[in-house]
TIKE-870386 format. One record per residue (C-alpha): residue in one letter; x, y, z. Coordinates in Angstrom, 1 decimal. Layout:
+------+--------+--------+--------+
! type !     c1 !     c2 !     c3 !
+------+--------+--------+--------+
!    A !      X !      Y !      Z !
...
+------+--------+--------+--------+
This chain:
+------+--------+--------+--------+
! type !     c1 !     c2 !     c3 !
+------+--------+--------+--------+
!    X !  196.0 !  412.5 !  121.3 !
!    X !  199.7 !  412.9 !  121.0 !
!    X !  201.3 !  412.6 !  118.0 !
!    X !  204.6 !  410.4 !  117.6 !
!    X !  207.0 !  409.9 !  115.0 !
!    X !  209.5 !  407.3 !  116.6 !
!    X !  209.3 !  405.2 !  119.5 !
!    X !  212.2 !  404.3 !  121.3 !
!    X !  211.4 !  400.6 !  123.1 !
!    X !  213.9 !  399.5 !  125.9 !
!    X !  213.1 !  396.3 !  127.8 !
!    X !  214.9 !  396.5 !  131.2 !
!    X !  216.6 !  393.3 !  132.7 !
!    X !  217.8 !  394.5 !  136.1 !
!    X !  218.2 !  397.7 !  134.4 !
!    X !  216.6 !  400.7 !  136.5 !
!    X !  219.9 !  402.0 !  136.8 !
!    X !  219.6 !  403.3 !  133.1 !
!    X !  216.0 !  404.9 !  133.0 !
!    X !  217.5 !  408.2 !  133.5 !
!    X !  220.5 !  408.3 !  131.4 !
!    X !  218.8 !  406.9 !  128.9 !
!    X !  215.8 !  409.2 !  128.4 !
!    X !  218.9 !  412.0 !  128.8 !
!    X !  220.2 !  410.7 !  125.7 !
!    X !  217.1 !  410.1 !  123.9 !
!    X !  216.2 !  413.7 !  124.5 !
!    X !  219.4 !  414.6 !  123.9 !
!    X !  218.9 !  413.2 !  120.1 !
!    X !  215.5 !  414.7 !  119.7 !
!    X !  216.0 !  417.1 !  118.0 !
!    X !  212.9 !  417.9 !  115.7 !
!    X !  211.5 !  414.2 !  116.3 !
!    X !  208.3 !  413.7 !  118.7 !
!    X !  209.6 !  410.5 !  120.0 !
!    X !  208.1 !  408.2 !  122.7 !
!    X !  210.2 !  406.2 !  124.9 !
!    X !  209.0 !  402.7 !  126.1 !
!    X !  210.5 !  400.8 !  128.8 !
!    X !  209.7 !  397.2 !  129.3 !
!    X !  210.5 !  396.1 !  132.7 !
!    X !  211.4 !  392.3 !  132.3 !
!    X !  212.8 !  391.8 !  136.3 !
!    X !  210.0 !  391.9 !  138.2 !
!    X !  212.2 !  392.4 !  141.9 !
!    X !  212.4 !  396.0 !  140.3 !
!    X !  208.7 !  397.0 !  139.7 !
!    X !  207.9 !  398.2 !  143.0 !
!    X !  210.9 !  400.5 !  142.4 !
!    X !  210.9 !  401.3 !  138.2 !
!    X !  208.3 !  404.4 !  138.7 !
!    X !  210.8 !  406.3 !  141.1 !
!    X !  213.8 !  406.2 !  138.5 !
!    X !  211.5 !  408.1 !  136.0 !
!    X !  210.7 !  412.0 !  137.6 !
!    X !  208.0 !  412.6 !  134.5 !
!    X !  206.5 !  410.4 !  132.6 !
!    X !  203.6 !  412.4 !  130.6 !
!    X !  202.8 !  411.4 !  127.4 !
!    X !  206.1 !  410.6 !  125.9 !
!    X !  207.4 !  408.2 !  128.7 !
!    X !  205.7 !  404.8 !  129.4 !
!    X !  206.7 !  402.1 !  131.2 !
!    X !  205.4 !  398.3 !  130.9 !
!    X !  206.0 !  395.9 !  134.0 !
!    X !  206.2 !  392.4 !  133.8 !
!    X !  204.9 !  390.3 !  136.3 !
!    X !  206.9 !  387.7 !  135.3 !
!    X !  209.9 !  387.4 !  133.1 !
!    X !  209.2 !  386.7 !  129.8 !
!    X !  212.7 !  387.1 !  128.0 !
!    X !  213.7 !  390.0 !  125.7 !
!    X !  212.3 !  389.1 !  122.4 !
!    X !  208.5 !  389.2 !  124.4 !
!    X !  209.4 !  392.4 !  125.7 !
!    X !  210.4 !  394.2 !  122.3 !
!    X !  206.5 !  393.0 !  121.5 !
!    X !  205.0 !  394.4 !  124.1 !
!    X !  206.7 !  397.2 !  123.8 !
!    X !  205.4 !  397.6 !  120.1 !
!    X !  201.8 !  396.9 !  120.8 !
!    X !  201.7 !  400.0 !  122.9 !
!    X !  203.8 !  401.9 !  120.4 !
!    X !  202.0 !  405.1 !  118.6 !
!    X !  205.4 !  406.1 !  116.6 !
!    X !  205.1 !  405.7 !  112.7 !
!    X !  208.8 !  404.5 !  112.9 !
!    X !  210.5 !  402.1 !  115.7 !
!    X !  214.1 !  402.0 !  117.4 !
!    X !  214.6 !  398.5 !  119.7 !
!    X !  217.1 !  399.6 !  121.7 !
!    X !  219.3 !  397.6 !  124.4 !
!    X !  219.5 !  399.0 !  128.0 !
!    X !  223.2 !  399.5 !  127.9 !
!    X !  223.6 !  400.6 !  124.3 !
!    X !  223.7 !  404.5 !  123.1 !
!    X !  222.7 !  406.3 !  120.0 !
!    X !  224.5 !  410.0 !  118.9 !
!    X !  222.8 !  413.2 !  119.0 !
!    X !  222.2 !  413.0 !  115.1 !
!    X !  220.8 !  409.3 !  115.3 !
!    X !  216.8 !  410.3 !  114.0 !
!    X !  218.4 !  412.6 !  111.2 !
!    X !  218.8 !  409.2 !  109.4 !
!    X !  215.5 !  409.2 !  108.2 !
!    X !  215.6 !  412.3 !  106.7 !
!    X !  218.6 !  411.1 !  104.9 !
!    X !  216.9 !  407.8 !  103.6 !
!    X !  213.6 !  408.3 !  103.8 !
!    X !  212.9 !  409.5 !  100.6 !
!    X !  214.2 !  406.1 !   99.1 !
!    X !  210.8 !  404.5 !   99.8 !
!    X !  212.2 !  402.2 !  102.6 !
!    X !  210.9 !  400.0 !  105.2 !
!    X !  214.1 !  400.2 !  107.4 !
!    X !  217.0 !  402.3 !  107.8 !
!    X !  220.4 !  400.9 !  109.4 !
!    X !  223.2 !  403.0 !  110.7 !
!    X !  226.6 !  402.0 !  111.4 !
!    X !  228.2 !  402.1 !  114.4 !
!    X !  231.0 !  401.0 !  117.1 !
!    X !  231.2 !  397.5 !  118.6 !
!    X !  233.4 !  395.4 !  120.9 !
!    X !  237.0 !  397.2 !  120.0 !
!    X !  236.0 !  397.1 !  116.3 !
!    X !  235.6 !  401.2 !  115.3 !
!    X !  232.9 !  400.1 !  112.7 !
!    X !  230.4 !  397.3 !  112.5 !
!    X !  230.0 !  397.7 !  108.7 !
!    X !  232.7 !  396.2 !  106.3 !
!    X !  233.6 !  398.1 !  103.0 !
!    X !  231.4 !  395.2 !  101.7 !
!    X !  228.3 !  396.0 !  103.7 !
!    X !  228.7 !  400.2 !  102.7 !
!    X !  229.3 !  399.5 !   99.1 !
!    X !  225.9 !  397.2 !   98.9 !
!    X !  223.8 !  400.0 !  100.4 !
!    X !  220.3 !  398.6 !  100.8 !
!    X !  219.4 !  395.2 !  101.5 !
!    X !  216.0 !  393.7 !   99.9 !
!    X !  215.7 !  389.9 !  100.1 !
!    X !  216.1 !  386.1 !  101.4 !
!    X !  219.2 !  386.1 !   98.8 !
!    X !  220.9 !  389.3 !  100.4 !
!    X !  221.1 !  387.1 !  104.1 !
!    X !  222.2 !  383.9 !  102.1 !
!    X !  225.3 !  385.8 !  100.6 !
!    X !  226.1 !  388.3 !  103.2 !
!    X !  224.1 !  387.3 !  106.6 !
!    X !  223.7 !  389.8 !  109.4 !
!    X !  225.0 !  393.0 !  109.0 !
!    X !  224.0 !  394.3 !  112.1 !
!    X !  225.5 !  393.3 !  115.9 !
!    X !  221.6 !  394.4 !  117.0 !
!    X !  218.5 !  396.0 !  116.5 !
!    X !  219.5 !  399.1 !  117.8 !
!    X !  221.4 !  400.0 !  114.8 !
!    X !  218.0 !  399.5 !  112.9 !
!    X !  215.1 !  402.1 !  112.6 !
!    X !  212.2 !  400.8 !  111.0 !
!    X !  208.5 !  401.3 !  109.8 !
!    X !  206.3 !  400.2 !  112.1 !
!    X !  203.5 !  399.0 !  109.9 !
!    X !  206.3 !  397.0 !  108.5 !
!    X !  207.6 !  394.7 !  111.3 !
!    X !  206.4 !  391.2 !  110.0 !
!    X !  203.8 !  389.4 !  111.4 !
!    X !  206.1 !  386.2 !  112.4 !
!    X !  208.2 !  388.3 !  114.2 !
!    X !  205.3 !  389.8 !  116.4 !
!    X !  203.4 !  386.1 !  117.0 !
!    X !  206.0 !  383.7 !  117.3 !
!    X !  208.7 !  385.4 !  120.0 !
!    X !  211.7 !  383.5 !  120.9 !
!    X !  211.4 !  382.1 !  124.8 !
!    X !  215.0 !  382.2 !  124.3 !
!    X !  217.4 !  385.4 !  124.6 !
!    X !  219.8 !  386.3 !  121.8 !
!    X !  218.2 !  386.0 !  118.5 !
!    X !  215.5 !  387.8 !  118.1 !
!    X !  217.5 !  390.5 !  116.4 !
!    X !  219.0 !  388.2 !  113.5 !
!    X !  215.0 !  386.5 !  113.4 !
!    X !  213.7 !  390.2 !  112.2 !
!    X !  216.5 !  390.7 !  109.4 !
!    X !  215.5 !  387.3 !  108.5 !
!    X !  212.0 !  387.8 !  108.0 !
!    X !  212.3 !  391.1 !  107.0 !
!    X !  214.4 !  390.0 !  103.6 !
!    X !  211.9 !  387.0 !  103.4 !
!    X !  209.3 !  389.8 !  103.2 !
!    X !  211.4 !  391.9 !  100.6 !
!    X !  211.5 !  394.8 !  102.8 !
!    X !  213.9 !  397.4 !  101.6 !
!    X !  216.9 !  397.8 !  104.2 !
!    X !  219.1 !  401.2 !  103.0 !
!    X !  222.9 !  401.4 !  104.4 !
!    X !  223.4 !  404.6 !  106.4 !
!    X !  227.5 !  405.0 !  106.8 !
!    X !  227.1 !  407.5 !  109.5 !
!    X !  228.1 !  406.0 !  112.9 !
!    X !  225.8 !  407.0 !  115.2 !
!    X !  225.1 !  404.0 !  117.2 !
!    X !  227.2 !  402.2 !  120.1 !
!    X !  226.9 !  398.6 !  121.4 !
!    X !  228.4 !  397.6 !  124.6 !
!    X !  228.6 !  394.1 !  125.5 !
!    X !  229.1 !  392.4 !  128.7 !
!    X !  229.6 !  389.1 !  130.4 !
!    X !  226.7 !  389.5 !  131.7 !
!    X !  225.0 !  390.2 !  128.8 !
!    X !  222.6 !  387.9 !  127.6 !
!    X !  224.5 !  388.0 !  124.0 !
!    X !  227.2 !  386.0 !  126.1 !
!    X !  225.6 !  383.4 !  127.6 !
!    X !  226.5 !  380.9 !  125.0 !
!    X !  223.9 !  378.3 !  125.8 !
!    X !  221.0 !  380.4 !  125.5 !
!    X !  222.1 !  381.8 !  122.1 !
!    X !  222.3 !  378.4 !  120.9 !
!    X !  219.1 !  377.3 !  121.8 !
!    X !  217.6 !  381.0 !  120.9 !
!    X !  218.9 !  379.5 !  117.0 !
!    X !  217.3 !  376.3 !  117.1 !
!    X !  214.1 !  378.0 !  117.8 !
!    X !  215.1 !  380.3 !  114.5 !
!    X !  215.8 !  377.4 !  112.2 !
!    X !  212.0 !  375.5 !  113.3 !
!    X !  210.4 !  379.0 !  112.4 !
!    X !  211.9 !  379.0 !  109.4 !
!    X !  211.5 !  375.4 !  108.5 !
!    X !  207.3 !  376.4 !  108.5 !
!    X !  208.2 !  379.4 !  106.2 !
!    X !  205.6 !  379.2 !  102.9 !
!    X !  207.3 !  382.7 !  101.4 !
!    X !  210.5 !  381.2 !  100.7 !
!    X !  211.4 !  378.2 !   98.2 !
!    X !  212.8 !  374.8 !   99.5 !
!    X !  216.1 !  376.1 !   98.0 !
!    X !  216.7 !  379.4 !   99.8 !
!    X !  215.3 !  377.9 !  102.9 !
!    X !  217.8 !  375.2 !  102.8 !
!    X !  220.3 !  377.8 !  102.6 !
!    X !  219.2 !  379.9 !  105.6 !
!    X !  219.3 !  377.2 !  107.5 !
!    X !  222.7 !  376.4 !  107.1 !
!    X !  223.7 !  379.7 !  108.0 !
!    X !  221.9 !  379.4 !  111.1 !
!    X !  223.3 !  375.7 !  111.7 !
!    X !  226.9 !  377.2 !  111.1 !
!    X !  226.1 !  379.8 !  114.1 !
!    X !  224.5 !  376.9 !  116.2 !
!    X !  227.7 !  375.1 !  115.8 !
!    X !  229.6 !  378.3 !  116.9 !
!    X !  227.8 !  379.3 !  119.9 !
!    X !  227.5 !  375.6 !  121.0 !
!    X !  231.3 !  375.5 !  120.5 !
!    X !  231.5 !  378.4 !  122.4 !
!    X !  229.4 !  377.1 !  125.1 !
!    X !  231.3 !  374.0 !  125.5 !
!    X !  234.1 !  376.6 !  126.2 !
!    X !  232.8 !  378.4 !  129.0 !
!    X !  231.7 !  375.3 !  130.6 !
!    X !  234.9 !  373.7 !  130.4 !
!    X !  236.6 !  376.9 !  131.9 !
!    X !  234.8 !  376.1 !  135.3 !
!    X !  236.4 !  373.2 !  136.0 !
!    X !  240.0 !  374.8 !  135.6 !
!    X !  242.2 !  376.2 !  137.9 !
!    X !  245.1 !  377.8 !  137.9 !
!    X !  246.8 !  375.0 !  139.5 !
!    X !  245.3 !  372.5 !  136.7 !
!    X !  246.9 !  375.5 !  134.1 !
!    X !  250.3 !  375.8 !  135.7 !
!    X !  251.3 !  371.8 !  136.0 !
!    X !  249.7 !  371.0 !  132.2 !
!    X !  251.6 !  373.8 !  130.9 !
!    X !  255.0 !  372.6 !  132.5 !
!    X !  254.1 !  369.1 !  131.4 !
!    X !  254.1 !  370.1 !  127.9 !
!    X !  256.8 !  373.1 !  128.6 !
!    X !  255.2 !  375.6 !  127.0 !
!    X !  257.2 !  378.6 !  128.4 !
!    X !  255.8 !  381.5 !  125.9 !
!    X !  252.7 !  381.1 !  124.6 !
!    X !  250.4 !  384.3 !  122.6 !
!    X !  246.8 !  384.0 !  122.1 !
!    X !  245.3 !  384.6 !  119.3 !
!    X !  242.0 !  386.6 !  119.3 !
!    X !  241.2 !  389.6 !  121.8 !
!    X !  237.4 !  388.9 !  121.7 !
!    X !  236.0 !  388.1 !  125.0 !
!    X !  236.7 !  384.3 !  125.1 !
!    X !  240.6 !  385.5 !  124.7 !
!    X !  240.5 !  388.3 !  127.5 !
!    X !  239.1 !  384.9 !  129.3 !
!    X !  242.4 !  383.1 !  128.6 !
!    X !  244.5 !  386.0 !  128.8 !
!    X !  243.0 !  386.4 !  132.9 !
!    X !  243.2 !  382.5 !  133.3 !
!    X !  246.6 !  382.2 !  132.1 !
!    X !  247.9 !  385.6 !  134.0 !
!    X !  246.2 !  383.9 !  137.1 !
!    X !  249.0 !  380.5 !  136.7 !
!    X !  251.9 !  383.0 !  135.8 !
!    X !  252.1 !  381.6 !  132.5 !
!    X !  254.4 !  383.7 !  130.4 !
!    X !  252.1 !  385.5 !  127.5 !
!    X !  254.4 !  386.9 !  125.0 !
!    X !  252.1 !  389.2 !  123.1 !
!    X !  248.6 !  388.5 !  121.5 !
!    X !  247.8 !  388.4 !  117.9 !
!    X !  244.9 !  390.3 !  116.5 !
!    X !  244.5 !  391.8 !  112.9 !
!    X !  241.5 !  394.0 !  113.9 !
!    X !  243.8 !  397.8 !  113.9 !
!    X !  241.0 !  399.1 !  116.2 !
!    X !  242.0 !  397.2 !  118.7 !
!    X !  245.6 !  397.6 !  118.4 !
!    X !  244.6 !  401.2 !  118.9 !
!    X !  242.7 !  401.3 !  122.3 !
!    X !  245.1 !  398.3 !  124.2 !
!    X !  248.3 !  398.6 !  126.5 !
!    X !  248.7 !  395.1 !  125.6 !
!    X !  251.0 !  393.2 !  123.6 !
!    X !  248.8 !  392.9 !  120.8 !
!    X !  250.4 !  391.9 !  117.1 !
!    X !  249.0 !  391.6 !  113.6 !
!    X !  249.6 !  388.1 !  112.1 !
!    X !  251.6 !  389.5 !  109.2 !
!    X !  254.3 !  391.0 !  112.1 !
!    X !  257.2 !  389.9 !  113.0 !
!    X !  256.4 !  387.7 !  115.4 !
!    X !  258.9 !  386.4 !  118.4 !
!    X !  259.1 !  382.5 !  119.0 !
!    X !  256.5 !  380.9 !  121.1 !
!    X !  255.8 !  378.1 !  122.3 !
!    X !  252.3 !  377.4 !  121.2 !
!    X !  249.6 !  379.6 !  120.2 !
!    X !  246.0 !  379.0 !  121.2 !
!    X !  243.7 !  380.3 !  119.0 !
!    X !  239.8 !  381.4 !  120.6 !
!    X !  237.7 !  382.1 !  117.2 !
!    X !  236.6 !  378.3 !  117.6 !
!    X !  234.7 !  377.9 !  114.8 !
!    X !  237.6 !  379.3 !  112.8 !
!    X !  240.2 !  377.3 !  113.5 !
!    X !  241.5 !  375.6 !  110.8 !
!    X !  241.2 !  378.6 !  108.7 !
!    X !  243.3 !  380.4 !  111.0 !
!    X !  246.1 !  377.3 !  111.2 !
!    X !  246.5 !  377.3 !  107.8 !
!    X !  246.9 !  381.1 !  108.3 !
!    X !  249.7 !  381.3 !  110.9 !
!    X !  251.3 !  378.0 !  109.0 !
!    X !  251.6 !  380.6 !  106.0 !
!    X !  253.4 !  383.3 !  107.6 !
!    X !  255.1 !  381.4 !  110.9 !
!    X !  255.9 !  377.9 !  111.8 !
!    X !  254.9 !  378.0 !  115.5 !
!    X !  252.4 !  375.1 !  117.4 !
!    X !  248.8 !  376.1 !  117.7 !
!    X !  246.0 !  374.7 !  119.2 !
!    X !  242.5 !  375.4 !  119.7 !
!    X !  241.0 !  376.8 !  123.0 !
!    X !  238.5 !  373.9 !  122.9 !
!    X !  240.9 !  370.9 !  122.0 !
!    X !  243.1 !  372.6 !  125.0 !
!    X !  240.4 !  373.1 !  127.5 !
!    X !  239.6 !  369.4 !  126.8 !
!    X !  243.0 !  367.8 !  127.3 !
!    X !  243.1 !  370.0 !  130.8 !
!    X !  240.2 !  368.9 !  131.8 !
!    X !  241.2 !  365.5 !  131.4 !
!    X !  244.2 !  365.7 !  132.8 !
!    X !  242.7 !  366.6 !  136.5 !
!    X !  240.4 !  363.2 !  136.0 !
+------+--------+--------+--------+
């Protein structure tokens, strides 16, 4: 029998096209690790073909089909019932880990841990950890999500024991895509499992359109199941439980804002764009926000020739890595015309923001999809 120390589970959603690269990388990584690579097949059109993107399996490449799909969060299970490593990386199809990824848990194992979390890069943001998150180090309990939430932007930045995945995670899997991620730090602090902060940045997340992350709807409803598994909860007290909740309510509200965003957006064109802009003669305008819903606006408004003057975005990263226009909020900022702020659930924060430093219009991406969208009825 084969001995393993980590197994590496990737569920595939019209994903072949990454077999090879990532068991490059993986091997690439393993450097005096026996690790065990899973792949769970979620698209069953690919099954007939899955075998051929893999030239060895053996003993340290497996692959699980689907004959149906059964959504990512079943996948990561299945994967783990078949897993033989003593610790466990989920990792996305499209994400990447460094070379020196496993020498994490020499660094932290010795703490007595049940998980060990790296940092890493995500979106245009260089780090995923605030100076916050580094300077609490390990996380241990229900109270550590209430103050600081999620630290992570997915499980792939999380290593973990496998013996101590809980039990709620494994039966109840979400039927929809998005959540499962923040559902296992959940019920990992409600377990007091012992999470230790690894500063090294060794892990990358890519995200996509097409990503399921994106798809708005889905997330919201992936929530909703959350917040009913939690509501059964017996491990926490009525207290703390009322408090998850309303973290996970606050993100329901955002990615159902969100959705109503990307809906909206399909009934606009850019002849719907160009006439309510000159109605209101907004000239100049700047977006603020560079996150995906304003590279949305930004493409929407080049499309009606709309004049965007520059875009405001405090996040220096970003700055960094664009050609574009892009401004901090404490700049000097030109004159516009209006500004349409895209963090949604932010908004009024953010007005009360630019209202400190300029004395320009803004409006919300939502409240302005809406009055577009009117205006073609």
């Amino acid at each position: 029998m084969c001995v393993v120390d980590v197994s590496v589970i990737i569920p595939l959603y019209k994903g072949i096209r990454y077999i090879d690269e990532k068991i490059k990388m993986i091997r690439n990584a393993n450097v005096d690790k026996r690790v065990e690579i899973i792949f769970v097949n979620d698209y069953p059109e690919d099954n007939d073909f899955v075998d051929s993107y893999i030239e060895e399996k053996g003993n340290y490449i497996k692959i699980i089909k689907h004959s149906v799909n059964q959504g990512i969060h079943q996948s990561r299970v299945d994967g783990l019932k078949k897993a033989r490593g003593k610790w466990i990386l989920f990792l996305d199809q499209d994400d990447s880990i460094e070379p020196l990824f496993f020498s994490i848990i020499e660094k932290k194992s010795g703490e007595n841990v049940s998980g060990i979390a790296c940092n890493g890069y995500w979106r245009g943001v260089k780090e995923v950890f605030s100076e916050e998150i580094k300077s609490k180090k390990r996380f241990t309990n229900e109270k550590d999500y209430i103050k600081y939430g999620y630290p992570l932007v997915s499980t792939g930045q999380l290593i973990i024991k496998k013996n101590e995945i809980p039990v709620e995670w494994i039966d109840h899997p979400l039927e929809h895509n998005g959540c499962d991620d923040l559902l296992l730090w959940i019920m990992l602090m409600i377990d007091h499992k012992k999470i230790v902060i690894c500063d090294e940045i060794y892990y990358k997340h890519i995200e996509h359109d097409a990503n399921a992350s994106f798809n708005y709807g889905e997330m919201a409803e992936s929530i909703a199941e959350c917040v009913t598994i939690i509501e059964k909860q017996k491990k926490v007290n009525e207290d703390s439980k009322k408090k998850i909740k309303k973290r996970l309510n606050d993100k329901y509200y955002k990615y159902s804002c969100y959705n109503e965003v990307f809906e909206l957006n399909k009934t606009i064109d850019k002849d719907i764009i160009s006439d309510y802009f000159v109605k209101k003669r907004w000239n100049e305008v700047a977006i603020y926000g560079y996150g995906i819903i304003g590279k949305m606006l930004e493409k929407q408004l080049d499309s009606a020739n709309i004049n965007i003057k520059y875009i405001i975005d405090d996040k220096m990263s970003v700055i960094e890595r664009s050609d574009k226009n892009i401004k901090a909020i404490n700049d000097r900022l030109d004159y516009v015309d209006i500004i349409i702020v895209t963090p949604i659930y932010e908004y009024e924060e953010i007005e009360k923001t630019i209202k400190k430093n300029i004395h320009f219009p803004t409006e919300s991406i939502l409240n302005l999809y809406k009055e577009m969208a009117k205006s073609n009825h």
